[in-house]
matplotlib code that plots the C-alpha trace (Angstrom):
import matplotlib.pyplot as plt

x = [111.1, 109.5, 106.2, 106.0, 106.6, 104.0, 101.2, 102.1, 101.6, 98.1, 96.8, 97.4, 99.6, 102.9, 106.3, 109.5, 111.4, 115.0, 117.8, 120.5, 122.8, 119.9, 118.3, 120.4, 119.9, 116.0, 115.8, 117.8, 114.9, 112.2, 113.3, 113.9, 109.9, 109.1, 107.8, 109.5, 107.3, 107.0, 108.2, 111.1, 111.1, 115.0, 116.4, 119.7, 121.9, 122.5, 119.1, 120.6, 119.3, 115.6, 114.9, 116.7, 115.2, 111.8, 112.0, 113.3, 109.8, 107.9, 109.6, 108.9, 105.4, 104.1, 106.0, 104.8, 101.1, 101.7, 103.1, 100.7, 97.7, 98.9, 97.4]
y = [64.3, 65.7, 67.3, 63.3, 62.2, 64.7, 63.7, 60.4, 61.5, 62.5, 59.1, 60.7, 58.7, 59.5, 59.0, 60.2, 61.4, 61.5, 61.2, 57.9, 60.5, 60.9, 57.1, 56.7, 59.7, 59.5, 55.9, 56.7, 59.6, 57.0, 54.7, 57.0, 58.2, 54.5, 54.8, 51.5, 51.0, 54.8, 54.7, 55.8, 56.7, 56.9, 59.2, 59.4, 62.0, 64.8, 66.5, 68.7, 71.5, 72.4, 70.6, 67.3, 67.1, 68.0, 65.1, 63.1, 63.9, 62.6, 59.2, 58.6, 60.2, 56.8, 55.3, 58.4, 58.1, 54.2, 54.5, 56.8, 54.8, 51.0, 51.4]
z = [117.8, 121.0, 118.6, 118.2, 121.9, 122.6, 119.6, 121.2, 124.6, 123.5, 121.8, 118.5, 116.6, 114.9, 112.9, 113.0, 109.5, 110.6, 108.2, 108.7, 110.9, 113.3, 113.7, 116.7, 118.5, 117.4, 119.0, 121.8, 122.2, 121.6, 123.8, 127.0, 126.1, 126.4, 122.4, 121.4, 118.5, 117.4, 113.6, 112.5, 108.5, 107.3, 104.5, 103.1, 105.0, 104.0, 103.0, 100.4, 98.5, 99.3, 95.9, 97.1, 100.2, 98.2, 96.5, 99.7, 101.2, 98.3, 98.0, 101.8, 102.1, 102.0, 104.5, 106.9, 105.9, 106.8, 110.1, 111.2, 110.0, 110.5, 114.5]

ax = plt.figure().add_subplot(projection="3d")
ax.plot(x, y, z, "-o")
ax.set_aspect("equal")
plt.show()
């Protein structure tokens, strides 16, 4: 979240993979950054084995590559 605020902070833009425990807290942290709009790109919780949350990453890489290159 803050390696976001900061690439934010910068003009560079950015998105936020948080799993559906964490959207809260991650907006909460958005919002109190005043980054509103910064994405946030929801997985199921919990992430699982490294294989599991392997295959977490693919099925949302395009909703990351989105976010960051919508503008």
């Amino acid at each position: 979240m803050l390696d976001a605020v900061n690439f934010e902070d910068r003009g560079k833009p950015a998105a936020v993979v948080t799993t559906s425990n964490f959207v809260r807290l991650a907006g909460s942290l958005a919002r109190a950054n005043h980054l509103e709009e910064l994405p946030l790109v929801t997985i199921p919780h919990p992430l699982g084995d490294p294989q599991a949350a392997a295959n977490r990453a693919r099925e949302v890489a395009a909703q990351v590559v989105a976010a960051v290159t919508s503008g």
